[in-house]
Residue frames as qw, qx, qy, qz and C-alpha x, y, z in Angstrom:
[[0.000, 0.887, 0.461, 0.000, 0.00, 0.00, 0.00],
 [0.610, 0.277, 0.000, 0.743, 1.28, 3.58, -0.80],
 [0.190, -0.837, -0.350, 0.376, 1.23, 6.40, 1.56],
 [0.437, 0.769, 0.117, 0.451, 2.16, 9.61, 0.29],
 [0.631, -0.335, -0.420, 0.560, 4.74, 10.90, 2.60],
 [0.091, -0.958, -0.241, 0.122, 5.40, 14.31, 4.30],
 [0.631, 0.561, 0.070, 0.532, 7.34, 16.43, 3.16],
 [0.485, -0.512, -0.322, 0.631, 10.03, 18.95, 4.38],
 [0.455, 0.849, 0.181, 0.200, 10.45, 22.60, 4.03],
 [0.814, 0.159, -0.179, 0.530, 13.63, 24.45, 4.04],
 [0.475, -0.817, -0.264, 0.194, 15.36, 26.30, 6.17],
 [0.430, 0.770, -0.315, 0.350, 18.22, 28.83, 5.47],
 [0.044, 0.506, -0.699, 0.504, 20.17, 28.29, 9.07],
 [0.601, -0.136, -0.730, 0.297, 20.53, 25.44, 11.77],
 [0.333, -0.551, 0.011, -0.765, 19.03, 26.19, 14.87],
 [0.167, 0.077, -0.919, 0.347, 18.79, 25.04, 18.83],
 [0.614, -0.215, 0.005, -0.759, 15.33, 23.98, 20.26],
 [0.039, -0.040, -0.998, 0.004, 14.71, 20.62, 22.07],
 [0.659, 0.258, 0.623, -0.333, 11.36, 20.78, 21.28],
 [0.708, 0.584, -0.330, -0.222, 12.50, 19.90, 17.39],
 [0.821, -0.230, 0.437, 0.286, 15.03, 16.34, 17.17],
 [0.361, 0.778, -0.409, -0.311, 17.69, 16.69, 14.73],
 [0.876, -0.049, 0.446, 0.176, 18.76, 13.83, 12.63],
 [0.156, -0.214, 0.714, 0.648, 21.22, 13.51, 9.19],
 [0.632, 0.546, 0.042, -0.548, 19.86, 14.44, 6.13],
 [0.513, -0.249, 0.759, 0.315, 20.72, 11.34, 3.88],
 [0.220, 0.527, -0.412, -0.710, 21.63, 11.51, 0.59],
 [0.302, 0.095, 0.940, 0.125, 19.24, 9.04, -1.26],
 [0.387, -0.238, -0.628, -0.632, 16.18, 7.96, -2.73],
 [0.571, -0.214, 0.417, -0.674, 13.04, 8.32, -0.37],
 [0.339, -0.053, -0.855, -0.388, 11.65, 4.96, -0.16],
 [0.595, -0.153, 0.252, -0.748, 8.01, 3.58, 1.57],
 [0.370, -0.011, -0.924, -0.097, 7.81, 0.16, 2.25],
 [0.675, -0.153, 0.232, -0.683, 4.55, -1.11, 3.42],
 [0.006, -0.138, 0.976, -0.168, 3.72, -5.19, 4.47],
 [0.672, 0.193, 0.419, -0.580, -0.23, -6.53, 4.31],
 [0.925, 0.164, 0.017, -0.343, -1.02, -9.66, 3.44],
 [0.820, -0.232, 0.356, 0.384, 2.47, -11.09, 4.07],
 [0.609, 0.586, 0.317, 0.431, 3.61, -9.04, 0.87],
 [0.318, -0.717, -0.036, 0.619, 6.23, -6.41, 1.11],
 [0.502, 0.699, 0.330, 0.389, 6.02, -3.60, -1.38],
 [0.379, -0.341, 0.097, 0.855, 8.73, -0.61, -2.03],
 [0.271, 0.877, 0.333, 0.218, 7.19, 2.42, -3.39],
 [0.322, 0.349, 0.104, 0.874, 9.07, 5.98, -4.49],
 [0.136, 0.461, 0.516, -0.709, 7.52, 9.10, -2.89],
 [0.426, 0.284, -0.092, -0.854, 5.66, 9.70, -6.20],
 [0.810, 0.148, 0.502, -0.265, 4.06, 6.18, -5.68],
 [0.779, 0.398, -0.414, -0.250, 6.24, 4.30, -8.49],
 [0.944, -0.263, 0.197, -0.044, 6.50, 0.53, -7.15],
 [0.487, 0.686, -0.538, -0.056, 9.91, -0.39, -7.22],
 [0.850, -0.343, 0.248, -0.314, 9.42, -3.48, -5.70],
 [0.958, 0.078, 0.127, 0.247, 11.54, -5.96, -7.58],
 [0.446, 0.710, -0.377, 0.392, 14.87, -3.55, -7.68],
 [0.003, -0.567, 0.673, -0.474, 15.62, -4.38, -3.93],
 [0.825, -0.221, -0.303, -0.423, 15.15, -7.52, -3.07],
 [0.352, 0.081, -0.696, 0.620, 17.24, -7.84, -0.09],
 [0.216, -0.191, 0.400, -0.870, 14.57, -5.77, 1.51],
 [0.630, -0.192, -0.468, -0.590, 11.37, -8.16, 0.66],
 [0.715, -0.087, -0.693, 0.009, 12.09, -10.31, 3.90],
 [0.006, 0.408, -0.347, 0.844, 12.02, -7.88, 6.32],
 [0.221, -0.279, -0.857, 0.374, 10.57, -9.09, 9.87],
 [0.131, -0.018, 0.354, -0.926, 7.84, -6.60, 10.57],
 [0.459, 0.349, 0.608, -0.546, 3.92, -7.01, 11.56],
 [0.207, 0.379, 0.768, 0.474, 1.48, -6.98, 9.22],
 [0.008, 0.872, 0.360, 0.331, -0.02, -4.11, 8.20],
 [0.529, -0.482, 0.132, 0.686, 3.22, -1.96, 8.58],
 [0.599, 0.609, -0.003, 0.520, 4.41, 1.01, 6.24],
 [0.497, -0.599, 0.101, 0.620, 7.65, 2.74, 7.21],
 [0.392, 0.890, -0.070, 0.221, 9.13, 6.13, 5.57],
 [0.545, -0.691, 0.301, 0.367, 12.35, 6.28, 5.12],
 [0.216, 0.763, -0.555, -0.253, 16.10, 7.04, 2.71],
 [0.952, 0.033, 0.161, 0.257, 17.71, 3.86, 0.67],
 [0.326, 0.855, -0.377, -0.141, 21.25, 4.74, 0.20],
 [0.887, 0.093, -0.103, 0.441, 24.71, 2.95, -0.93],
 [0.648, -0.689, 0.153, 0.285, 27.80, 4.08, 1.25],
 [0.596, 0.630, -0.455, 0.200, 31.14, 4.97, 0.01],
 [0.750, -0.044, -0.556, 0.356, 34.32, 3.55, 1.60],
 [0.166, 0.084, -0.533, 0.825, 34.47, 6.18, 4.41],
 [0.018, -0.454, -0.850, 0.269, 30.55, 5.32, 5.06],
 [0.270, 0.321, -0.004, -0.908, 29.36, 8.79, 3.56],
 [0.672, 0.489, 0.554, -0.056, 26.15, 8.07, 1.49],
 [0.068, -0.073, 0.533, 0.840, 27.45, 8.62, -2.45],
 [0.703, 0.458, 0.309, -0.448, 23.73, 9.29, -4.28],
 [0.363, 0.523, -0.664, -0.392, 26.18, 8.93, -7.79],
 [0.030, 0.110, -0.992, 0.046, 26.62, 5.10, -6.53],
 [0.273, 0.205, 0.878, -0.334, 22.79, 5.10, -5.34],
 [0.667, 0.543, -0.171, -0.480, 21.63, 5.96, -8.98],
 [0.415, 0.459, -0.729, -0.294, 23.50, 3.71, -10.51],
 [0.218, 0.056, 0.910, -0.349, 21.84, 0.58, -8.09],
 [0.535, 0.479, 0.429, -0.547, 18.43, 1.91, -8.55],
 [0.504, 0.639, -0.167, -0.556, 18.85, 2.06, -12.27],
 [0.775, 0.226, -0.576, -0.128, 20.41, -1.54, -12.71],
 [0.859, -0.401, 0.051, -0.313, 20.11, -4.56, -10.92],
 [0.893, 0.045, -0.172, 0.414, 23.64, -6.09, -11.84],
 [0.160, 0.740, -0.492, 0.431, 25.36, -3.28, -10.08],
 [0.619, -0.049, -0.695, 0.361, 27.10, -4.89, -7.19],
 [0.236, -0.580, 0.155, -0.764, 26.08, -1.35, -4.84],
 [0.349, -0.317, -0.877, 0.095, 25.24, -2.65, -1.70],
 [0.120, -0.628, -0.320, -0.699, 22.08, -1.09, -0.23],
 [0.204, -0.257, -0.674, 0.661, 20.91, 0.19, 3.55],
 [0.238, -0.629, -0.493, -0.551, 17.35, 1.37, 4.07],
 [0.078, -0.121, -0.489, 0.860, 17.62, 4.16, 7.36],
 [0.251, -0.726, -0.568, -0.297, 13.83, 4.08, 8.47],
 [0.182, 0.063, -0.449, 0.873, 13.10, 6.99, 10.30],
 [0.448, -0.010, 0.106, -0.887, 9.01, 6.87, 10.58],
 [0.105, 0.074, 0.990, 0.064, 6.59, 4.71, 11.17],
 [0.229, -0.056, -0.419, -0.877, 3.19, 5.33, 9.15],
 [0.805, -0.317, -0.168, -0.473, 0.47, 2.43, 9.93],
 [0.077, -0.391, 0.883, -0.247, 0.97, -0.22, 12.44],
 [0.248, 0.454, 0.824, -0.233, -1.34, -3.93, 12.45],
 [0.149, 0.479, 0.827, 0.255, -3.22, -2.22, 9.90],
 [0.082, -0.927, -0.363, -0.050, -4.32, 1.17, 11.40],
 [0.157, 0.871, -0.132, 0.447, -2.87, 5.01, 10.76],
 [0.570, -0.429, -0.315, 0.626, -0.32, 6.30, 13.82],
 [0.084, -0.917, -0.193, -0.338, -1.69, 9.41, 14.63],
 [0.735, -0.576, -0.206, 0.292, 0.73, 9.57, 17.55],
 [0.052, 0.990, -0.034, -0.127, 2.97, 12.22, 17.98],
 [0.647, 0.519, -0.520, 0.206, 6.71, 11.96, 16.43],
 [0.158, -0.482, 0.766, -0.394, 9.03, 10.86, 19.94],
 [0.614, -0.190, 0.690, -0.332, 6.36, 8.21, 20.15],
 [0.735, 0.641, -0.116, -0.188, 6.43, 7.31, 16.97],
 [0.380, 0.624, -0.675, 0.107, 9.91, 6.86, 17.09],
 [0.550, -0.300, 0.623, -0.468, 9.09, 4.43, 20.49],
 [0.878, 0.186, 0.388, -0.212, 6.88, 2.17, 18.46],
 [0.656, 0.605, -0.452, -0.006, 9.63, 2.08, 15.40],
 [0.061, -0.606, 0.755, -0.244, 12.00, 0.85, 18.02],
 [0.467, -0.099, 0.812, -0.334, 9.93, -1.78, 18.99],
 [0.691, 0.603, -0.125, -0.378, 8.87, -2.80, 15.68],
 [0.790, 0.582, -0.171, 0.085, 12.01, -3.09, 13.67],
 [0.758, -0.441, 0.226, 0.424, 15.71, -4.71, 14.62],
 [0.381, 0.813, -0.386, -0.210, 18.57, -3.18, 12.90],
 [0.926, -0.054, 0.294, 0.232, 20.41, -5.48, 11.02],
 [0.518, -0.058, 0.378, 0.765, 22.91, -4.60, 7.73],
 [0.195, 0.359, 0.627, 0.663, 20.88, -4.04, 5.18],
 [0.171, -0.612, -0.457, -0.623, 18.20, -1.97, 7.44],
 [0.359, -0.084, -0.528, 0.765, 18.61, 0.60, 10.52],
 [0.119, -0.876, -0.461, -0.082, 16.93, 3.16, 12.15],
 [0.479, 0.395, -0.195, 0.759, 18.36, 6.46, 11.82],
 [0.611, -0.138, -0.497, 0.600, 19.39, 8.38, 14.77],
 [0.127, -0.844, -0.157, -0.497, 18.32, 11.61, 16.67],
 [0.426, -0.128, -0.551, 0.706, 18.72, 13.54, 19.12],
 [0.102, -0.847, -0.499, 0.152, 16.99, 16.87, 20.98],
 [0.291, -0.868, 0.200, 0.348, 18.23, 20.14, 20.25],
 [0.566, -0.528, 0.400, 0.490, 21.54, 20.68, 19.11],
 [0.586, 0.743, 0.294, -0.134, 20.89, 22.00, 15.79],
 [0.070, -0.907, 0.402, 0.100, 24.06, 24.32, 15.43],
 [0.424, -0.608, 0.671, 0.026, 26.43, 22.31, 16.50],
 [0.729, 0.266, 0.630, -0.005, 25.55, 19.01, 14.46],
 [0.415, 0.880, 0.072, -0.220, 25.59, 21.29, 11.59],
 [0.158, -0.826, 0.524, 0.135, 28.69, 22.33, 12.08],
 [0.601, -0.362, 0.711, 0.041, 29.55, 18.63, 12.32],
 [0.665, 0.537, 0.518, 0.004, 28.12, 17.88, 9.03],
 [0.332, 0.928, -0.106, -0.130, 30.27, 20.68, 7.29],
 [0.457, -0.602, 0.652, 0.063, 33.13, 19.30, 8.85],
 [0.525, 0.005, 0.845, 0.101, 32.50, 15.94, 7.22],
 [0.186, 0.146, -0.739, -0.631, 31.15, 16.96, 3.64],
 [0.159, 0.348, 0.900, -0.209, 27.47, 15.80, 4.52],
 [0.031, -0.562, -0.712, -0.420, 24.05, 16.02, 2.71],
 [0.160, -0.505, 0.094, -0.843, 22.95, 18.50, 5.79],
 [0.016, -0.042, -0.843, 0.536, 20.44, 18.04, 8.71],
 [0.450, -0.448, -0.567, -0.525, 16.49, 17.65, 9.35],
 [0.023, 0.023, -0.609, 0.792, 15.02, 19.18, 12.19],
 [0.435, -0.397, -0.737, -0.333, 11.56, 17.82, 13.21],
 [0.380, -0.398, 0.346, -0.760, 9.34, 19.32, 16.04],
 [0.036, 0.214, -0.971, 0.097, 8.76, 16.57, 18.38],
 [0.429, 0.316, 0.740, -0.411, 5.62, 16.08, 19.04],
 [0.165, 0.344, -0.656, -0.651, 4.91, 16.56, 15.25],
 [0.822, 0.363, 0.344, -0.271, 1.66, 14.61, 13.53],
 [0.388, -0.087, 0.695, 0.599, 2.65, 12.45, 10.36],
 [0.398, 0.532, 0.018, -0.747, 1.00, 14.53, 7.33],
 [0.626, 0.234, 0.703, 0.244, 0.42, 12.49, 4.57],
 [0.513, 0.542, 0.460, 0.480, 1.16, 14.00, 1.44],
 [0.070, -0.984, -0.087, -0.140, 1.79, 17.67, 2.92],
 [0.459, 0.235, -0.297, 0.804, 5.11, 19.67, 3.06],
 [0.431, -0.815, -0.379, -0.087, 5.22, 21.19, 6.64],
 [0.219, 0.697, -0.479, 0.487, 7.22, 23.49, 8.77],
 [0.816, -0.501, 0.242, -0.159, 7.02, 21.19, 11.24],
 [0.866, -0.110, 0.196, 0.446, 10.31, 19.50, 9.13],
 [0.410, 0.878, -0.188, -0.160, 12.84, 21.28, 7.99],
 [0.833, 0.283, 0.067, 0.470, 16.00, 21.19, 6.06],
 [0.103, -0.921, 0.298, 0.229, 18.81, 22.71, 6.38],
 [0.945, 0.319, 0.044, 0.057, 21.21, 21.78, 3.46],
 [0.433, -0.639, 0.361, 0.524, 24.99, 22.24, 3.20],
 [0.629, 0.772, 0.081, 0.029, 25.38, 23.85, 0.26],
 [0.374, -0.358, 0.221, 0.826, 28.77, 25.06, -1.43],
 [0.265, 0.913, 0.131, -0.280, 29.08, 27.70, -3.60],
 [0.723, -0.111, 0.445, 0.517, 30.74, 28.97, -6.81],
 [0.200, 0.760, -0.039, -0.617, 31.84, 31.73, -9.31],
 [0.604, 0.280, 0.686, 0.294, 31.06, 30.13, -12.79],
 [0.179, 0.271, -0.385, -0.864, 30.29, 31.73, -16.54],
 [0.712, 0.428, 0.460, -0.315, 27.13, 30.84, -17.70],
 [0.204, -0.300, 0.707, 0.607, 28.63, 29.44, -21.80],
 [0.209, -0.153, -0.749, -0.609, 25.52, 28.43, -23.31],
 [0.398, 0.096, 0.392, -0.824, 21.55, 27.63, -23.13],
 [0.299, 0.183, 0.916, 0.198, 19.45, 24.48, -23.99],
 [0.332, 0.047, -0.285, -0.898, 16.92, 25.13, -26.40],
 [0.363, -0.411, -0.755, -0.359, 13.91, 22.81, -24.94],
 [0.521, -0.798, -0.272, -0.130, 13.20, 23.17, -21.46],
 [0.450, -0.858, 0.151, -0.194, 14.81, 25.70, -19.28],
 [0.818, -0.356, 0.151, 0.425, 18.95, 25.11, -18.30],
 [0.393, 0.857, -0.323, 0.079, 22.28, 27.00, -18.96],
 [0.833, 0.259, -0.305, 0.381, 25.31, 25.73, -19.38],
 [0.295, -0.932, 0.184, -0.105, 27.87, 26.74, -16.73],
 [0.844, 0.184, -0.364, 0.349, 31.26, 26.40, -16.63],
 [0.641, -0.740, 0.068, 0.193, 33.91, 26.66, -13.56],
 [0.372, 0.781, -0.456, 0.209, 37.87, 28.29, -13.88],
 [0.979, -0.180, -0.022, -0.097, 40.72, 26.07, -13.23],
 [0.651, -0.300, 0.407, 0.566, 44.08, 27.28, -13.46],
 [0.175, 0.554, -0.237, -0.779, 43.08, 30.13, -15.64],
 [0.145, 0.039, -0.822, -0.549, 41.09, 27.61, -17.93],
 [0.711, 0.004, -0.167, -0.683, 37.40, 26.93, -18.56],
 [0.030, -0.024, 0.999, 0.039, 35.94, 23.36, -17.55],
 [0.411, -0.415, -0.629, -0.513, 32.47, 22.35, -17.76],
 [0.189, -0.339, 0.433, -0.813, 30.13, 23.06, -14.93],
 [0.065, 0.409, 0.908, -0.065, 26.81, 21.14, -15.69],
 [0.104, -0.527, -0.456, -0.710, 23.50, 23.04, -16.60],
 [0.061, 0.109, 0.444, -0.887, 21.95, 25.26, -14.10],
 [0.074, -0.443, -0.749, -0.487, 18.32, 24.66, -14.21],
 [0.176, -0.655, -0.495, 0.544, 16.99, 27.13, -10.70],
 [0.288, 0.028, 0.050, 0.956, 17.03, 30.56, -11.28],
 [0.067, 0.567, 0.649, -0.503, 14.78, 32.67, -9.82],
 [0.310, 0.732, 0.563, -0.226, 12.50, 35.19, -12.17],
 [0.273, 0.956, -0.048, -0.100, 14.14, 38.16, -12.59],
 [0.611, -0.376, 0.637, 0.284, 17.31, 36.41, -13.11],
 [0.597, 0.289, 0.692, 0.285, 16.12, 34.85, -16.04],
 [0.325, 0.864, 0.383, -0.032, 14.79, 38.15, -17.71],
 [0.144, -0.802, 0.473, 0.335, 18.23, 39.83, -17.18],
 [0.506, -0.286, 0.764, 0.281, 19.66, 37.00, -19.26],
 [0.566, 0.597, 0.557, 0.115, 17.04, 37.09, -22.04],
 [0.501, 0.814, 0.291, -0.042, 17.95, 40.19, -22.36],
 [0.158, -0.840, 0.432, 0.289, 21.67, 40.14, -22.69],
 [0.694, -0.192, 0.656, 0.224, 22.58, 36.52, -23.82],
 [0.838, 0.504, 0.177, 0.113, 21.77, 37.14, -27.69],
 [0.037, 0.935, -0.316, -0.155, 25.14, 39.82, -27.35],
 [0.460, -0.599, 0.647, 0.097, 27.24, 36.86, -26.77],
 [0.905, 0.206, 0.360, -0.096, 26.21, 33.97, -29.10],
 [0.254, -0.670, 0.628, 0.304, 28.96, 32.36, -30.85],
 [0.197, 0.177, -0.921, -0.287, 27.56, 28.78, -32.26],
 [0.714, 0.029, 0.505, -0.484, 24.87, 26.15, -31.45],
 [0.140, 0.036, -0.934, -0.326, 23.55, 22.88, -32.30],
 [0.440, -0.299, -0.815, -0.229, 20.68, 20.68, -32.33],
 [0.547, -0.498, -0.603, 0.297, 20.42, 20.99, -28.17],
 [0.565, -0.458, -0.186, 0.661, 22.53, 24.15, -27.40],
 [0.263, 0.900, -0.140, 0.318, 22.96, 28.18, -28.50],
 [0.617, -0.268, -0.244, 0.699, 26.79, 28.41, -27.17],
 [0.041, -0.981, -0.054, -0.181, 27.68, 31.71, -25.61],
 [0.463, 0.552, -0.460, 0.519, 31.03, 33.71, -25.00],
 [0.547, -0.353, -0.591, 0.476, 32.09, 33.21, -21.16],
 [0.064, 0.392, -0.146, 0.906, 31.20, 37.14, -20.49],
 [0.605, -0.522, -0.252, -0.546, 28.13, 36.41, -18.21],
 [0.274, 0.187, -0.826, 0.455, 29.50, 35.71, -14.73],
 [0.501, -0.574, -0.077, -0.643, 27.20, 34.47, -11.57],
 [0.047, 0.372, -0.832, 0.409, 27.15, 32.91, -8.52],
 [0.763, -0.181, -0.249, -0.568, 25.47, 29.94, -7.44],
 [0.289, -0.484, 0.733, -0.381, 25.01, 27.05, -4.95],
 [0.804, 0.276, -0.491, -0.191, 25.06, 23.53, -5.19],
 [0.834, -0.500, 0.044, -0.231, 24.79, 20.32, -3.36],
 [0.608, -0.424, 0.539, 0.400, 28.77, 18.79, -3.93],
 [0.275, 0.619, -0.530, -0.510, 30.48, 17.97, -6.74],
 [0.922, -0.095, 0.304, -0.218, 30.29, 14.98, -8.66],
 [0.803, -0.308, 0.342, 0.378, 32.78, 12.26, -9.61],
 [0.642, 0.481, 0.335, 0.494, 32.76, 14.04, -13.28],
 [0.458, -0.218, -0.221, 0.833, 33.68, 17.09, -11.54],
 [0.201, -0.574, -0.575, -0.548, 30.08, 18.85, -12.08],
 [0.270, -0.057, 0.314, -0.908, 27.98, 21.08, -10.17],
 [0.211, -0.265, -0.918, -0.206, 25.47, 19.06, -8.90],
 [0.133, -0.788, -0.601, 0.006, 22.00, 20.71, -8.82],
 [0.288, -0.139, -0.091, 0.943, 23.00, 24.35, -8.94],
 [0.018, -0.813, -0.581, 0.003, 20.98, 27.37, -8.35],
 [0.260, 0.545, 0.039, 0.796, 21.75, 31.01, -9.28],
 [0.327, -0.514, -0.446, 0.656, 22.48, 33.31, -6.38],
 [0.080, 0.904, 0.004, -0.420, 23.47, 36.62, -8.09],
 [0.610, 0.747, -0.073, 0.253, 24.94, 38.15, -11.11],
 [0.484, -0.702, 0.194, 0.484, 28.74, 39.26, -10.50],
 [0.507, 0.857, -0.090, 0.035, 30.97, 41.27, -12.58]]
């Protein structure tokens, strides 16, 4: 069965409060696994069954009439979650990835909703579900927003998720009862080109006084974009099929979630112009 989960909204700064629990934000794929009629099923949060891609998870001990929300990721060797490694799992079955599903909610229990507030929620997950390899429960704590943060910058992490404890589970609603709080980096790129179907500019990053690719920038907030319509035709240089290329003269800054193994900007979003 498929619950639409709740959703978070985002926060621009960490913050202390012990009536909110802070856990790791983990870089994955949401996943919802639910159990009725002896039959465990793995659903996306936009309800596509991907039951037969993880089938380490189908034997999982819990009640009937169980669904749990939680992150499936694959580890790198210093135990960070890689998402690069946990696309390439989800998208074939002969990678070798090995997976870990970190439940952090428990949805129905025996069949009926848990209305209960989140700390006791987290009570009845405990008593539920053993951690084993392949499937933990992820960790909290009260409070300590800041600091954790910190710890997460320190270590190159995905960010944190700060949940008010006593908290209802919404189904299918983004609340400020969760937030995010992401560890972005930042970067001064050249915006080189612009796809010609839907929405994205090229962006590239200096390197030793040379140009490298950046990856396509697809955020950008309104009047952003209008400033760019109406400079970019000054620059144009070439194009193809996909692309109008453009001279590097447009400079901006923007933030983004790490880098990835092809040395991309991964998910970037346009702060400001700079000159």
């Amino acid at each position: 069965m498929f619950v639409s989960p709740m959703l978070l909204h985002k926060s621009d700064h960490p913050f202390d409060d012990d009536e909110y629990i802070t856990e790791l934000k983990l870089d994955g794929i949401r996943l919802i696994l639910s159990k009725f009629n002896g039959i465990i099923k793995l659903y996306t949060r936009h309800n596509n069954e991907v039951t037969s891609k993880f089938p380490e998870l189908l034997q999982l001990d819990i009640p009937d009439g169980t669904v749990l929300d939680g992150e499936i990721i694959v580890t790198d060797p210093q135990g960070k979650p890689d998402f690069e490694a946990m696309m390439e799992r989800f998208q074939s079955r002969r990678s070798e990835h090995r997976i870990q599903y970190c439940v952090f909610d428990i949805i129905y229990h025996i069949g009926e909703r848990v209305r209960l507030p989140l700390i006791e929620r987290k009570e009845l997950l405990n008593s539920v579900l053993e951690d084993t390899k392949t499937v933990v429960k992820v960790q909290w704590m009260y409070g300590n927003g800041v600091a954790y943060f910190d710890l997460i910058k320190k270590n190159s992490l995905e960010g944190i998720v700060l949940k008010k404890a006593n908290s209802k589970y919404r189904t299918g609603n983004r609340s400020h009862d969760w937030l995010k709080v992401v560890n972005y980096q930042y970067a001064d790129t050249f915006i080189t080109g612009l796809r010609k179907d839907e929405f994205g500019l090229l962006l590239a990053i200096e390197e030793n006084g040379n140009l490298k690719p950046g990856g396509v920038m697809e955020f950008m907030v309104p009047n952003a974009r209008k400033e760019f319509y109406k400079q970019y035709r000054d620059y144009i240089i070439d194009e193809n099929k996909k692309f109008i290329f453009l001279e590097p003269k447009l400079k901006c800054r923007v933030k983004f979630r790490n880098y990835t193994k092809a040395g991309l900007l991964r998910i970037p979003s346009f702060i400001e112009y700079i000159s």
